[in-house]
N, C-alpha and C positions, 0 to 999 in steps of 0.2 A: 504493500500500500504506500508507503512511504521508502524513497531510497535513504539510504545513508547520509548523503550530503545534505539532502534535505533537512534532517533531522539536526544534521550538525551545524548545518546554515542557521537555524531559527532557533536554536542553540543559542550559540554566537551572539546574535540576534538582542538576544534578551539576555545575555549577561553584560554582554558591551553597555543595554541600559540600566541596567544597576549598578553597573561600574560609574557609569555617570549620573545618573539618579534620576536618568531622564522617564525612567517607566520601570513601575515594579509589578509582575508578574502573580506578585498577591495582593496586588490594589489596596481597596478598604480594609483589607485582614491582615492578620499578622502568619508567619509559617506556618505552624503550627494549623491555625483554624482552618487555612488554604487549603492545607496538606492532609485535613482529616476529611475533606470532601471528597477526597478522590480515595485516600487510605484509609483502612484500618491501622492508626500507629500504634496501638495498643498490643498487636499483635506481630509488631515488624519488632525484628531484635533490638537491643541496644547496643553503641558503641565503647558507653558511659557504666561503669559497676554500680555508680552508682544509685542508677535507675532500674527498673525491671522492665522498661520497650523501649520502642524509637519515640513513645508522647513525651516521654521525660526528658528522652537524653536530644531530641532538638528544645525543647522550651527551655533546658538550662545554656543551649550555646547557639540561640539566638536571640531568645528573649531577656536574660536573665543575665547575661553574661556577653552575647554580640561579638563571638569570637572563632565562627567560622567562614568562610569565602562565601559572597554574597550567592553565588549562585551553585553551590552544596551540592543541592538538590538535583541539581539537571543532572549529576555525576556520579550521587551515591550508589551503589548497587543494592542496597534493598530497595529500594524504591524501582529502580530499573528503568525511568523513563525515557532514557536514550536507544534502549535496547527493544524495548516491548512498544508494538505499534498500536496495539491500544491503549497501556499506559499514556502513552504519546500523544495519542488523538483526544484521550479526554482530558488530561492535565493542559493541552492547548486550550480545548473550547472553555477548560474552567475561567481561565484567566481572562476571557469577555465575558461570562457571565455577569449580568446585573447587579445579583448579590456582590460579587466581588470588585468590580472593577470602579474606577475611581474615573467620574465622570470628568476630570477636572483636569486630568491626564490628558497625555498626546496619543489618546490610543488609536483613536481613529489611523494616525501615522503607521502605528505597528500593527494593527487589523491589515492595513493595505501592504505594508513591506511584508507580512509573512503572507499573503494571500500572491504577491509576486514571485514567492520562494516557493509554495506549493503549486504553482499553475505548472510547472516543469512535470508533475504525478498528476495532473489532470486532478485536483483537487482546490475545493475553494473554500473558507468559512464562510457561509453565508446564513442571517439571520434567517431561521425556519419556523417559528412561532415565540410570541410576546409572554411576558409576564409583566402585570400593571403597565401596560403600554410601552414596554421597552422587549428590545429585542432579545432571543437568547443565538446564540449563535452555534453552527453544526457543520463539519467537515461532509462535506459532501463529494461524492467524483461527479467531474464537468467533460468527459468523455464524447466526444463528438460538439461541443458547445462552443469552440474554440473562437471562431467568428461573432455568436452572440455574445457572449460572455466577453468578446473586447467593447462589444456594444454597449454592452452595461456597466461595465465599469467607468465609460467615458461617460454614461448618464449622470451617475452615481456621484460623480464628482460635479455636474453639472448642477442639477438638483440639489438644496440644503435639506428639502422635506425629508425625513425620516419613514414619514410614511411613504413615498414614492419609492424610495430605497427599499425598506420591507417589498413594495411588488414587484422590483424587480430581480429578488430573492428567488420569491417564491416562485416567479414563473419558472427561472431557471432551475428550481428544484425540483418541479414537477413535469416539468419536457417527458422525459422519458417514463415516470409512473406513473401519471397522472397526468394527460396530454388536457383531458376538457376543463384542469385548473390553471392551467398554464396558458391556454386560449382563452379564459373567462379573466384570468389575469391581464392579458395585451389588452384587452379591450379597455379596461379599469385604469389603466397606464396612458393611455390616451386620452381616457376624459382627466385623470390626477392633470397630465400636462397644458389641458387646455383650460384648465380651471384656477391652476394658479397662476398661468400668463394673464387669464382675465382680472384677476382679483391683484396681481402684482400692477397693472397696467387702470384700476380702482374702472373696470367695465364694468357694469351691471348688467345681468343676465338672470334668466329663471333658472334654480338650481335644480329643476326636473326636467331641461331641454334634453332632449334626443341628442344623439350623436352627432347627426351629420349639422344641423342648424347651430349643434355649440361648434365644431369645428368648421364651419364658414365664417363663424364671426369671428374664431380667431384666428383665420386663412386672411378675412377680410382686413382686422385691425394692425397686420404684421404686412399688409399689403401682397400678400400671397395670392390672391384670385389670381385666377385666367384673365379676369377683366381688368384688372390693375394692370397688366405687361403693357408695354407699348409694341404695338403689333406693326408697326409703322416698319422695325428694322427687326431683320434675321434673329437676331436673340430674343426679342422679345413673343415673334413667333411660335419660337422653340417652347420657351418658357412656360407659354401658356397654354399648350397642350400640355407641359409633365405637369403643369399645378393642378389644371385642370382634373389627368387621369389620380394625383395623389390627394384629392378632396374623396374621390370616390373609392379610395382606400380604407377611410375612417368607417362607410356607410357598408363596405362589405366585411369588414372585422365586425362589425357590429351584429351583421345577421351571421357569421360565422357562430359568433358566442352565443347568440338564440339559440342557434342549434345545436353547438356541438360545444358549448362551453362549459362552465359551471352556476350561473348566473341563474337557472331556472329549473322548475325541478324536471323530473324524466321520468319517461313512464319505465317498466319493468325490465320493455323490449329495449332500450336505449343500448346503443353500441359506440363508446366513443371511438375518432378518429385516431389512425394510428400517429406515432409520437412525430413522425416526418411532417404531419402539418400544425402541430402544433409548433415545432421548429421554425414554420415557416412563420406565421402567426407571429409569435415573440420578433424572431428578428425582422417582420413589416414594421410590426408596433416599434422596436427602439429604433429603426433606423428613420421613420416618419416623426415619433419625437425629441431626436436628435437632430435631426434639423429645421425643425421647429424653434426647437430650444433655442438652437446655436444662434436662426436669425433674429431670434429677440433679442439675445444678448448683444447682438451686434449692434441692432438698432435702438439698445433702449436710450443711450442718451440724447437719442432724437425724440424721443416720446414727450 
């Protein structure tokens, strides 16, 4: 699941930031409490006589005392987490966890620099389900995703919305088991992008418009119509047949998701579409609000 350098990469990674204090790996907790989330230390040996486990003998030489190598842990071999690829996988995902992680932190920085060092195993952390409106995060494989998954990540950064983020998770998490949440997700991604362009840009709109009538207006207010081009010269020609056929994009995701999404219920016989068109789905969806996005940003200090 994981190669070796990987492992050692993101290693590294996180002791280089302890070394500098710039991110600690038990956030809000202290070792000890990190370390009982993932451990039994009660039952791991000691290294100390004068304790009877590993609870004792790390609380007297980190807490108590603060007198072994900041990152111990990543090395000791009871613990094994260099070694054991599940050890591994869940001692990562702990360190975003919401209980632990320290909002206040650069972690977003190291969510993304280990998510650079996993893409090499076709693996990605990506928020799979909330607790109290916050994300937990799960090593998932991105196996054939390689094209949408650079989609997202540029969304990702484009977008501040957290919720936006979350769908463009989850679509990615469910391409392949789940193709009709994954199609009922592009669609939901496309109205998230045209609803905060409108509401960043203070439009008024009814917050029950249909698809295609919210994305004409915000086709319309980013000057994207067909009828905006000037048709006068060659480019503007051009222009206005691709706006034109990509308004009609939004309107046929939209009945894609009626039917084969997850959006509505299904009778018995319901057969979802295989994961190939939900692939295609996702990557319409980010690559149509990717450059949506991109020309707002371009033109908002015209607005």
């Amino acid at each position: 699941m994981f190669s070796e350098l990987t492992k050692r990469d993101i290693l590294d990674l996180l002791s280089e930031a302890l070394t500098l204090d710039a991110f600690s790996y038990f956030g809000r907790l202290d070792e000890v409490s990190f370390l009982s989330r993932i451990f039994d230390l009660e039952e791991l040996p000691t290294n100390d006589s004068r304790y009877p486990d590993m609870y004792g003998d790390i609380r007297q030489h980190t807490i108590l005392n603060d007198d072994w190598d900041k990152d111990w842990a990543f090395y000791d071999p009871r613990l094994n987490i260099k070694r054991d690829n599940k050890i591994f996988k869940k001692f990562i995902e702990e360190i975003f966890h919401p209980v632990v992680l320290d909002q206040k932190s650069e972690w977003k920085n190291y969510l993304e620099s280990i998510n650079n060092i996993l893409k090499f195993d076709s693996i990605r952390l990506i928020a799979t389900e909330q607790v109290s409106g916050r994300p937990i995060y799960k090593m998932v494989s991105m196996n054939n995703l390689r094209l949408v998954n650079e989609y997202s990540t540029q969304l990702k950064n484009k977008f501040s919305s957290e919720y936006i983020d979350s769908q463009v998770n989850l679509m990615l998490e469910n391409i392949e088991s789940n193709p009709n949440v994954a199609i009922g997700k592009s669609k939901e991604l496309l109205e998230s992008c045209a609803k905060t362009i409108l509401d960043e840009l203070n439009v008024s709109y009814d917050k029950k418009l249909e698809m295609m009538p919210l994305m004409k207006l915000v086709l319309k207010e980013l000057k994207l119509s067909a009828s905006d081009q000037n048709k006068e010269i060659e480019a503007g020609k051009i222009a206005s047949k691709i706006l034109g056929s990509l308004a009609s994009v939004t309107q046929n995701m939209a009945e894609l998701r009626n039917s084969f999404g997850d959006g509505h219920g299904k009778s018995k016989t319901f057969v979802s579409l295989p994961p190939r068109y939900a692939r295609l789905a996702v990557g319409s969806a980010t690559t149509f609000v990717y450059f949506v996005w991109e020309t707002y940003q371009d033109r908002k200090e015209t607005f």
